[in-house]
ZAFIDO-970522 format. One record per residue (C-alpha): z, x negated, y negated; residue in three letters; chain. Coordinates in nm, 4 decimals, always signed. Layout:
BEGIN
<pt><pz>Z</pz><px>X</px><py>Y</py><rest>ALA</rest><kette>A</kette></pt>
...
! end
This chain:
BEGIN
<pt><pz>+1.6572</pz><px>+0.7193</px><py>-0.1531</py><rest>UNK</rest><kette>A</kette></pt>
<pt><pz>+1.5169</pz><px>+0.4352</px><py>+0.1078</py><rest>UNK</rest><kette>A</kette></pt>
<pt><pz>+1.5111</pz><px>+0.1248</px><py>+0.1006</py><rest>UNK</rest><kette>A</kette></pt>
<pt><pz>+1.2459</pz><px>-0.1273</px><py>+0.1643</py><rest>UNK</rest><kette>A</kette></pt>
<pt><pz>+1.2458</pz><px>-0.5315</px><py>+0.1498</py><rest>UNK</rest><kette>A</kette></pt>
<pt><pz>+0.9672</pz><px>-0.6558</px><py>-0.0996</py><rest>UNK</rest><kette>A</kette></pt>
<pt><pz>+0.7788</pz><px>-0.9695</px><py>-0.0437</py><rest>UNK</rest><kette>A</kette></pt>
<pt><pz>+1.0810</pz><px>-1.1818</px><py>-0.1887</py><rest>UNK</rest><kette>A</kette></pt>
<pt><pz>+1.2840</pz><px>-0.9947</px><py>+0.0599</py><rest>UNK</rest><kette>A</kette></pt>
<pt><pz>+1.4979</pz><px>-0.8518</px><py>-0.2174</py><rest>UNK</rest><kette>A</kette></pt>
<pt><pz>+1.5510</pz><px>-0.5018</px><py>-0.1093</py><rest>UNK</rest><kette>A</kette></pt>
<pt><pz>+1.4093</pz><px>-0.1937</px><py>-0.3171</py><rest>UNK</rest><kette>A</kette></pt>
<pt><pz>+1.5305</pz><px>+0.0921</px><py>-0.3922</py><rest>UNK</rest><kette>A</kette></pt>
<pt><pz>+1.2630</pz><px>+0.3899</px><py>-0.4026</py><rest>UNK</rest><kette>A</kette></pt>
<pt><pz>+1.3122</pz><px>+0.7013</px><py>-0.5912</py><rest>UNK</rest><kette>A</kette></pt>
<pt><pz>+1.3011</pz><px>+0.9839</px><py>-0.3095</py><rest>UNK</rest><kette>A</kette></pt>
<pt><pz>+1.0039</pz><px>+1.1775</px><py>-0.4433</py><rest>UNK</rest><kette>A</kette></pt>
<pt><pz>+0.7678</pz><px>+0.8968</px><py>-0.3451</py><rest>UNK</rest><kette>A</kette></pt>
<pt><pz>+0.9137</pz><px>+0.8316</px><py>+0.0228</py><rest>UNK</rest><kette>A</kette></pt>
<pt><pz>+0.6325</pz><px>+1.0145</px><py>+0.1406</py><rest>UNK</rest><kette>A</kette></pt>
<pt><pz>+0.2954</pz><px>+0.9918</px><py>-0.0193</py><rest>UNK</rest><kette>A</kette></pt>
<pt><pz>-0.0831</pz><px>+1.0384</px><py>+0.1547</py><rest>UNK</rest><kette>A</kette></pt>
<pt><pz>-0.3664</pz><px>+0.9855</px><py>+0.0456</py><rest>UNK</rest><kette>A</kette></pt>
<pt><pz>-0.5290</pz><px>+1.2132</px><py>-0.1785</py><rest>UNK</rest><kette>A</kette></pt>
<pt><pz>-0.1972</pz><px>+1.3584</px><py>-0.3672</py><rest>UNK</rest><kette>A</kette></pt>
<pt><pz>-0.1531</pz><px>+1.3896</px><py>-0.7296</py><rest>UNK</rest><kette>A</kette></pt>
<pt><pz>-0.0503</pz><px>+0.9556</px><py>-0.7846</py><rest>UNK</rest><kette>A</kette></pt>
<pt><pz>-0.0299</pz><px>+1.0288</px><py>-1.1660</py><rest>UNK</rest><kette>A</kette></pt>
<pt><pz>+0.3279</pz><px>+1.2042</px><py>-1.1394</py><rest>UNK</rest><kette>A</kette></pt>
<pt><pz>+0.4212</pz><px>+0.9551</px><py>-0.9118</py><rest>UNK</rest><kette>A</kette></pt>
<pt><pz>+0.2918</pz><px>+0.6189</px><py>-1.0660</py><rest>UNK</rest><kette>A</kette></pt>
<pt><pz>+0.5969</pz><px>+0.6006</px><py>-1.3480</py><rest>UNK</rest><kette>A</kette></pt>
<pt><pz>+0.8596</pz><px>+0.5799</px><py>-1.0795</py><rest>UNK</rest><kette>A</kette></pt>
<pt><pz>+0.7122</pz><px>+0.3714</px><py>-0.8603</py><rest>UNK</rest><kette>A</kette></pt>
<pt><pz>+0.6431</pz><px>+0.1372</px><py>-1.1455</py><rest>UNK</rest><kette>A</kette></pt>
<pt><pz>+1.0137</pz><px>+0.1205</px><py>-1.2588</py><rest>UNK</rest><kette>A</kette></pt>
<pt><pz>+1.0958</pz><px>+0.0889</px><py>-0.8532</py><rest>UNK</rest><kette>A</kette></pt>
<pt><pz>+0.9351</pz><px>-0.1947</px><py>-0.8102</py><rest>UNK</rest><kette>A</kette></pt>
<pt><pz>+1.0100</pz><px>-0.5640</px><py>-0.8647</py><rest>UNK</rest><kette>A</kette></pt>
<pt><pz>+0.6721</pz><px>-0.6457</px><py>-0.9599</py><rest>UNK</rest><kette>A</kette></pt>
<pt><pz>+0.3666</pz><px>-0.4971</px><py>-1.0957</py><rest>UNK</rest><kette>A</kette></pt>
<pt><pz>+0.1741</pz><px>-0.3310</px><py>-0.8220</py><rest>UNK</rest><kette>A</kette></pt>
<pt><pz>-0.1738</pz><px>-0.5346</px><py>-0.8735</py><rest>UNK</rest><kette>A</kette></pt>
<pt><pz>+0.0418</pz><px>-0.8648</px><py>-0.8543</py><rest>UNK</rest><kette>A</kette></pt>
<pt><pz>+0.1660</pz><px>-0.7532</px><py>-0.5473</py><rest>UNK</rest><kette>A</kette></pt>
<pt><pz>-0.1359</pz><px>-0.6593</px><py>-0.3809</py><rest>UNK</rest><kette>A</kette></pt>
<pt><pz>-0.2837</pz><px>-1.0303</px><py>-0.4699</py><rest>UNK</rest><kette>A</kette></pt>
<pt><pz>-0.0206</pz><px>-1.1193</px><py>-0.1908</py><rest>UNK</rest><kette>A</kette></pt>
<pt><pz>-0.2618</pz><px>-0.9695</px><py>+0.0176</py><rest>UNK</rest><kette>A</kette></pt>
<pt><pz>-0.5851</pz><px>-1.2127</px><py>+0.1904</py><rest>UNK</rest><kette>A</kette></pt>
<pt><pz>-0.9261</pz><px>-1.0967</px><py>+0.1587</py><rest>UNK</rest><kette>A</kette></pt>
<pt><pz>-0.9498</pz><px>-0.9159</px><py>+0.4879</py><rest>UNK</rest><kette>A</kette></pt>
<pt><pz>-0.5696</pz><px>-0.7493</px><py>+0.4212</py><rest>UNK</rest><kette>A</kette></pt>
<pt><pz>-0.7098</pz><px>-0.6373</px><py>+0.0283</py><rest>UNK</rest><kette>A</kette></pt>
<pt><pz>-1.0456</pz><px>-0.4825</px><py>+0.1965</py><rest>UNK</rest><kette>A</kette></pt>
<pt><pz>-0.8507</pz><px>-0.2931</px><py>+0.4666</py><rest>UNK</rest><kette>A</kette></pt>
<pt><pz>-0.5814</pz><px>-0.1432</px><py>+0.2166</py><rest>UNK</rest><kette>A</kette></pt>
<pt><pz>-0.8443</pz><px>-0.0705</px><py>-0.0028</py><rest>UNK</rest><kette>A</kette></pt>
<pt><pz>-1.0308</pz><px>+0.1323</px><py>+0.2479</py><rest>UNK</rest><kette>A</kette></pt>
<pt><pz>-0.6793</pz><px>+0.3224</px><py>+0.3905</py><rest>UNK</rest><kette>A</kette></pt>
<pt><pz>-0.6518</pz><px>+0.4545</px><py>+0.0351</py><rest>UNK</rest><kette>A</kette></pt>
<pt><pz>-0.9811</pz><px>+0.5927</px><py>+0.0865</py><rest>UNK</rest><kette>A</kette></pt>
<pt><pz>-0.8652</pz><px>+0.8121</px><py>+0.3092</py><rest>UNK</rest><kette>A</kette></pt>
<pt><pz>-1.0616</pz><px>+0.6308</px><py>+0.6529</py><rest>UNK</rest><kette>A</kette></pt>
<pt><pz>-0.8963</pz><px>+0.6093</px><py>+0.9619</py><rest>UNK</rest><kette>A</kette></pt>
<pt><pz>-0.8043</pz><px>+0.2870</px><py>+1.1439</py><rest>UNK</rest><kette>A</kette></pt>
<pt><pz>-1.1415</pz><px>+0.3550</px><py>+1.3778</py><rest>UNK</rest><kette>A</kette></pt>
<pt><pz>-1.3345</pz><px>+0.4130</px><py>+1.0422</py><rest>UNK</rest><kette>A</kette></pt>
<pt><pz>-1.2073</pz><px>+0.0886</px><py>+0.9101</py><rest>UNK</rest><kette>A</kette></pt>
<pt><pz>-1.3112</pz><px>-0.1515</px><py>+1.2387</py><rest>UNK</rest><kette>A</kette></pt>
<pt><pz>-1.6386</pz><px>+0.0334</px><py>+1.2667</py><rest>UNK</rest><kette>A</kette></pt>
<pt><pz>-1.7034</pz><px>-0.0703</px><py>+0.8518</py><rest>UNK</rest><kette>A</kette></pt>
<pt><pz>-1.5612</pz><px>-0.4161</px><py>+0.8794</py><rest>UNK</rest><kette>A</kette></pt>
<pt><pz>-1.6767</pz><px>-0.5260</px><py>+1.2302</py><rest>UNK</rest><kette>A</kette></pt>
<pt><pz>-1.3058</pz><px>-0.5330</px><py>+1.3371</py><rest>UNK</rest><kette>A</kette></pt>
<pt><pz>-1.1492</pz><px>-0.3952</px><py>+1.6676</py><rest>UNK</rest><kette>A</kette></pt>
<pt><pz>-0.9149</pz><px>-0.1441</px><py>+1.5622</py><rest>UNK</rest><kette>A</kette></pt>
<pt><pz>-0.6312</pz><px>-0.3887</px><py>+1.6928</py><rest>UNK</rest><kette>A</kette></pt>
<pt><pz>-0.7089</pz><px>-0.6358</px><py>+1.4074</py><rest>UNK</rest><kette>A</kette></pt>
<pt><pz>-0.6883</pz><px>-0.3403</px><py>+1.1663</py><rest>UNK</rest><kette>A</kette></pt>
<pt><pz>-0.3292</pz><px>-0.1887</px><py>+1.3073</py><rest>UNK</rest><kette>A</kette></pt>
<pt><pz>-0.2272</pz><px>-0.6325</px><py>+1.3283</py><rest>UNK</rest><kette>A</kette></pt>
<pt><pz>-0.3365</pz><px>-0.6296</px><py>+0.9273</py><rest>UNK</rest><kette>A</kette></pt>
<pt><pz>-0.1861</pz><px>-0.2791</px><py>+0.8251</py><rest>UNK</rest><kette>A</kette></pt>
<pt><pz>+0.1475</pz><px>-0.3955</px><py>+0.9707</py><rest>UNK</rest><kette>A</kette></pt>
<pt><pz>+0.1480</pz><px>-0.7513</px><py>+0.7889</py><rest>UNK</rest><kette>A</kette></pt>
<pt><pz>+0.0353</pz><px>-0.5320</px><py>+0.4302</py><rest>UNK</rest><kette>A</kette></pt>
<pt><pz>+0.3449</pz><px>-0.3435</px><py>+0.4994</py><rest>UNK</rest><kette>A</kette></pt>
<pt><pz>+0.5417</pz><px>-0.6069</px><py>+0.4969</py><rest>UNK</rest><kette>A</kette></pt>
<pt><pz>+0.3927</pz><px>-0.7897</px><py>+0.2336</py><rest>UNK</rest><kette>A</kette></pt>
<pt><pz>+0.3987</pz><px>-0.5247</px><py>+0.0265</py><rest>UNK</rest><kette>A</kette></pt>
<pt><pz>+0.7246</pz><px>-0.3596</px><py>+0.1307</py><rest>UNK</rest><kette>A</kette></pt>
<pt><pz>+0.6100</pz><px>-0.0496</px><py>+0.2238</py><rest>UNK</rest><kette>A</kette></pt>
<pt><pz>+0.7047</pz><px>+0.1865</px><py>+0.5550</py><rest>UNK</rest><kette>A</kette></pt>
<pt><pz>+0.3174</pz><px>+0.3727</px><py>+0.5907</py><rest>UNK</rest><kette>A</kette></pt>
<pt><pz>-0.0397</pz><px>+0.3585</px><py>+0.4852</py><rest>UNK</rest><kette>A</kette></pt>
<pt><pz>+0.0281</pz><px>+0.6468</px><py>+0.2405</py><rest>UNK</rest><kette>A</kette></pt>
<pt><pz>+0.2721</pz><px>+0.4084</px><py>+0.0469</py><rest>UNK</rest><kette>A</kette></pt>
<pt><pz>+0.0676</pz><px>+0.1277</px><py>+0.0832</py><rest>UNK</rest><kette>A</kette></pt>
<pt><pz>-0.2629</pz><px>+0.3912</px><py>-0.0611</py><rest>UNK</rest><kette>A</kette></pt>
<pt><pz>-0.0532</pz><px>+0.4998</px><py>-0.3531</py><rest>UNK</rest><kette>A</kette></pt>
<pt><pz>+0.0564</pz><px>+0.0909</px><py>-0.4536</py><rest>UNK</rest><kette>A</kette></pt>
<pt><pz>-0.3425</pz><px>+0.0731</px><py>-0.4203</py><rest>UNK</rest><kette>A</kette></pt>
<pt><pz>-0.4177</pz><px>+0.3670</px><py>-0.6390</py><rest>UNK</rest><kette>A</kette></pt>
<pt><pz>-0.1544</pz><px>+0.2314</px><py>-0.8833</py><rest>UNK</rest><kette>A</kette></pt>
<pt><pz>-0.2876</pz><px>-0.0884</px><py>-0.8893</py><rest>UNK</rest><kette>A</kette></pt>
<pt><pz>-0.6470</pz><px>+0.0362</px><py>-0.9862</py><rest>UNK</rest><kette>A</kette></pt>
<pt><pz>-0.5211</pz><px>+0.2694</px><py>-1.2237</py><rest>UNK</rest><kette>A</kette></pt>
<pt><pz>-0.3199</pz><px>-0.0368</px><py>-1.3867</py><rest>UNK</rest><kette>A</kette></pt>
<pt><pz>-0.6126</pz><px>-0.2344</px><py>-1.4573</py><rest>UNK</rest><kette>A</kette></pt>
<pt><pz>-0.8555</pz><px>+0.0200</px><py>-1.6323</py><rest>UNK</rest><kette>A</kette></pt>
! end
């Protein structure tokens, strides 16, 4: 297992069959564990996010590449690696897979 510090900066302790999640894998065997993992529902944590940080996320767990993302939002692709690293943090997570699959939880969560 890995750790991680959440936004509260209370460390979390990740089950090691989701350290390493990209985007488009099977999230529905996953999304259990990473529920019980973490401290807080994923769609609360993601409203830590701002509006530029939620659209950028949003688009990672897409699948688009940091050059995909600036081209869509009018960004330099600076501003999007500056915003990926603060949604790590705020979200407590070490890549953009992790930070797709808290997405893809989150959606799932709220149908």
């Amino acid at each position: 297992m890995w750790h991680a510090k959440s936004p509260s900066h209370r460390r979390i302790q990740y089950p090691a069959h989701i350290q390493h999640v990209h985007p488009g894998d099977d999230f529905t065997a996953l999304t259990s564990a990473l529920k019980e993992a973490l401290p807080a529902a994923p769609q609360d944590m993601l409203g830590l996010l701002t509006p530029s940080q939620t659209r950028v996320v949003e688009r990672v767990a897409r699948g688009e590449t940091n050059a995909e993302i600036a081209a869509a939002l009018v960004v330099t692709v600076g501003t999007v690696k500056r915003h990926l690293h603060d949604i790590y943090h705020a979200l407590g997570v070490r890549s953009r897979g992790e930070a797709a699959y808290m997405v893809r939880v989150a959606e799932t969560a709220r149908h």
